[in-house]
N, C-alpha and C positions, 0 to 999 in steps of 0.2 A: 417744398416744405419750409416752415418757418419754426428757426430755435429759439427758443428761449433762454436766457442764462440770469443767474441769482444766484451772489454770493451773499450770503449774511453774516451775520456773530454768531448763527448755531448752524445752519446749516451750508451745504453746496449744493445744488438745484441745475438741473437739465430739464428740460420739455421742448416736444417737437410736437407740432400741428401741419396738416394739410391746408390745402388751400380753403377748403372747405368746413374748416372749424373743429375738424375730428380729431383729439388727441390720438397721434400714434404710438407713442412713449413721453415715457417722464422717468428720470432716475434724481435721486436725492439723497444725502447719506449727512448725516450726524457729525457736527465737528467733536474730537474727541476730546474729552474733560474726563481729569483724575479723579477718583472717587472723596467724597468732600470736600472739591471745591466747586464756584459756582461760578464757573465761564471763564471764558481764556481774554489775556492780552489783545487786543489787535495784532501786534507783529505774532503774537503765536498761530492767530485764527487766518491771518493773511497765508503763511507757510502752509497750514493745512487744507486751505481752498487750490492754494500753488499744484499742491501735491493730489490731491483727491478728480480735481477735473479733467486732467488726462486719463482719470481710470473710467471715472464716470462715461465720460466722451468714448472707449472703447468699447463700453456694455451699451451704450446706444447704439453703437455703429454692429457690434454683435447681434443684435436683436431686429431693428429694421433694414441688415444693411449698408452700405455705401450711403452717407450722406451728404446732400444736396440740396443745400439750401437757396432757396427765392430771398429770403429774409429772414434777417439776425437780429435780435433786440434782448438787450440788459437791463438791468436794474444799475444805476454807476451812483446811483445816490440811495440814502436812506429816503428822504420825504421831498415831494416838489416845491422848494422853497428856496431861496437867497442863498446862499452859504451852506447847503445840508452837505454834508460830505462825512465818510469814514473810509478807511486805509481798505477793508475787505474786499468794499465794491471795484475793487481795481482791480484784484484778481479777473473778476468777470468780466468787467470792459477789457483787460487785456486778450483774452480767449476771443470774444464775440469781435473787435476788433480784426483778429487777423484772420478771424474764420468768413469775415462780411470779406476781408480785401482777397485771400486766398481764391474766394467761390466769384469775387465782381459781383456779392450780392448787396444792396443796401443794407444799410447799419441803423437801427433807432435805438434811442436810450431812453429809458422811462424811469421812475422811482422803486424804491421796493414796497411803497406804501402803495402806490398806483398798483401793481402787482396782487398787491392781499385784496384788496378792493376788485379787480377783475375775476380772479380764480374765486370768490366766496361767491359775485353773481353768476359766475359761468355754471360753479360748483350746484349754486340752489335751484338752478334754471331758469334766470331768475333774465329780463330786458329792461330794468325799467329807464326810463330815459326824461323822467321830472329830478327836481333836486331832490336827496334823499339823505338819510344821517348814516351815517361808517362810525362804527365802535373799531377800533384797531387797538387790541388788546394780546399785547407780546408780551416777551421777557425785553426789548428795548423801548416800549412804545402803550402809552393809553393817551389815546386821544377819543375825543369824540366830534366827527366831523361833517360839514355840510360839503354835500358831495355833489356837482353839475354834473353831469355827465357829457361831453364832448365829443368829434367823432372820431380821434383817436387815441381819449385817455379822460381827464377829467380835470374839472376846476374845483379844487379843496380851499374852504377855510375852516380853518381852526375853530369851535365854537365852546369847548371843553377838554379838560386833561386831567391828568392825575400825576400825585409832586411823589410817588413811585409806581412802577409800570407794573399793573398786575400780575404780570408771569413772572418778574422778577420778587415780588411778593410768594409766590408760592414755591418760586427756586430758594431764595433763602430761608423760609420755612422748614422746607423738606429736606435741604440738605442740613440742616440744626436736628433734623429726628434722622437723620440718618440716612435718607436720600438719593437715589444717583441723580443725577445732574443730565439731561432739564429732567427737572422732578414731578411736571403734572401728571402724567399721565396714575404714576406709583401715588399721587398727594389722592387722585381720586379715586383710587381703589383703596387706600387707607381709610379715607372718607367713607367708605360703604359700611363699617366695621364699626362706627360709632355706635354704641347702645345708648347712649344720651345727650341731649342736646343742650345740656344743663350750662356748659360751658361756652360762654360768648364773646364778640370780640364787638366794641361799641365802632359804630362807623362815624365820619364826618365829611359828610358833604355839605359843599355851600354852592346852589344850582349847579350849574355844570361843572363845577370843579369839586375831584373827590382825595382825600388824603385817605395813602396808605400806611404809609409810615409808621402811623399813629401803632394801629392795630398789627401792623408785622412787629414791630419790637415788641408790645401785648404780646405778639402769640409766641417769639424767643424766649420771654420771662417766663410765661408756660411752658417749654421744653426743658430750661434748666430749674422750675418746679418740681419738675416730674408728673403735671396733667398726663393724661391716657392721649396717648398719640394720637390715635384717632379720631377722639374729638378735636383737639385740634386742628388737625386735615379738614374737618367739615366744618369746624367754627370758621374758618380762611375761606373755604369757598363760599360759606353763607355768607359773610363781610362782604366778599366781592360780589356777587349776586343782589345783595341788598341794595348796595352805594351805585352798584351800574341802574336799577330800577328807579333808581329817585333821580339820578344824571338824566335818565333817557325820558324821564316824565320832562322836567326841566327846559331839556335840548329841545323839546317836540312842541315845548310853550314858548319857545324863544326864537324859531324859525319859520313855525309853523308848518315844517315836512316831519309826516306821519310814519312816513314809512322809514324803519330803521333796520340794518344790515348790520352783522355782529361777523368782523373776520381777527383771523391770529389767531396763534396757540391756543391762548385762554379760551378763545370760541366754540372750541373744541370739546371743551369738558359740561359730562353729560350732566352733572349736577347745577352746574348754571345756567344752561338753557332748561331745564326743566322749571328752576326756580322763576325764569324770564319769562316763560309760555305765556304768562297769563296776560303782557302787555304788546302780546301779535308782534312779535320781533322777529324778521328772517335772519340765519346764519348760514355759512360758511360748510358746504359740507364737510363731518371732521377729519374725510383723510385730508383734504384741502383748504383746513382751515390754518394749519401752521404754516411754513418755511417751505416753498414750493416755487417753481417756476412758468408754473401755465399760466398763471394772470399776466405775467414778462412777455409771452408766447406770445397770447390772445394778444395784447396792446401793440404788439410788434405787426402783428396781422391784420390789425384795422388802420395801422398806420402806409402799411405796404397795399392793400385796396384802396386808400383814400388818395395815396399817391398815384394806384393806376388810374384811377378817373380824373384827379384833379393836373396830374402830370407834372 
């Protein structure tokens, strides 16, 4: 079996795979945040990854079993890049660590970006193996990227961003109308309640780069107006919806790869790919398009076959 570990800013992430690709389990559980606010410290989220993954690790071992791992792989960074680093990801390279030396299994480390990128192709069924464009749309992260695919992980560049990360646009929204925290899921059923679309939130994109900022403090001014809630839950995800459709026009005249894969949280939400259908975008299936650890799994498992062959 091959584990996967991912510690993030919201979540703690377990997944184990067979050698043959079959997810056997996957456990994940919510770092906890007080009602009206919107996300924890690092040394707070670090403590609670500390304390959450020996429980996790017991409901796997509960469920399949005595575990025995061939191959261990983490996420130890946020993004494949020079200097990417945060305090969380140590929790899990500390785990995956002594669980590769414990077992005499190998150890690989990958990104947590690599990760959302694996688990949304695995999720949609999806092999494709030309360069392709990743939306990675979190509460830490909007980027839009040109993705190689490698044989056991990938080559990103950067080709577009956003100067606030759209999940964190709809976490601070939602927790201003009142919220739990992460708030998409509640933003988009708020959203469904809208009776008029009257109220809008102007976007600003300049080609692949989209500002949020603008339109989240817009739609704060709305909450201490007293607009109807629920129009503003939907004027947020139309904004976002809107600015990613003119980004991905953009990205797709700028690279020239057609095919575009939508992972993260925000991927998730059903009013944005509804709004997106019309420009052929594949996503992320949505139990697997947030905070998960089988895309960690998966990249662990083509690195541990590429090493049986290549040795």
């Amino acid at each position: 079996m091959i584990i996967g570990v991912d510690t993030s800013c919201y979540t703690t992430s377990l997944a184990v795979f067979d050698p043959a690709g079959r997810l056997l389990c996957e456990k994940r559980r919510l770092l906890p945040v007080e009602k009206g606010l919107s996300g924890l410290r690092q040394s707070e989220a670090l403590f609670c990854h500390v304390k959450q993954l020996p429980e996790l690790m017991e409901e796997l071992a509960a469920e399949i079993g005595p575990l025995e791992p061939q191959a261990v792989c983490v996420s130890s960074r946020p993004r494949p890049v020079a200097g990417s680093y945060m305090p969380v990801f140590l929790a899990g390279l500390g785990l995956a660590r002594s669980l590769a030396a414990a077992y005499g299994a190998p150890l690989y480390q990958t990104s947590h970006q690599e990760g959302h990128i694996a688990a949304a192709l695995w999720s949609a069924g999806l092999a494709w193996q030309e360069p392709f464009l990743a939306l990675h749309l979190s509460g830490g992260t909007g980027e839009i990227l040109r993705v190689e695919p490698q044989p056991a992980g990938y080559e990103i560049e950067t080709v577009g961003d956003t100067d606030l990360p759209p999940g964190q646009f709809v976490d601070r929204v939602g927790v201003a109308l009142g919220l739990s925290f992460p708030a998409g899921p509640e933003l988009e059923k708020l959203a469904e309640q809208a009776t008029s679309t009257d109220f809008r939130l102007s976007g600003s994109v300049q080609g692949t780069h989209i500002s949020f900022s603008g339109p989240e403090s817009a739609a704060e001014r709305a909450v201490a107006a007293g607009v109807e809630p629920a129009s503003i839950a939907a004027a947020v995800l139309d904004n976002i919806a809107k600015s990613l459709a003119k980004a991905i026009v953009a990205a797709r005249e700028q690279t020239g790869c057609q095919k575009v894969l939508l992972a993260g949280g925000v991927a998730a939400n059903q009013r944005i790919r509804k709004k997106l259908a019309s420009l052929i975008v594949d996503f992320a299936a949505p139990k697997y398009a947030g905070d998960n650890a089988c895309g960690v799994a998966l990249l662990g498992l083509a690195a541990w076959k590429q090493e049986a062959v290549h040795g």
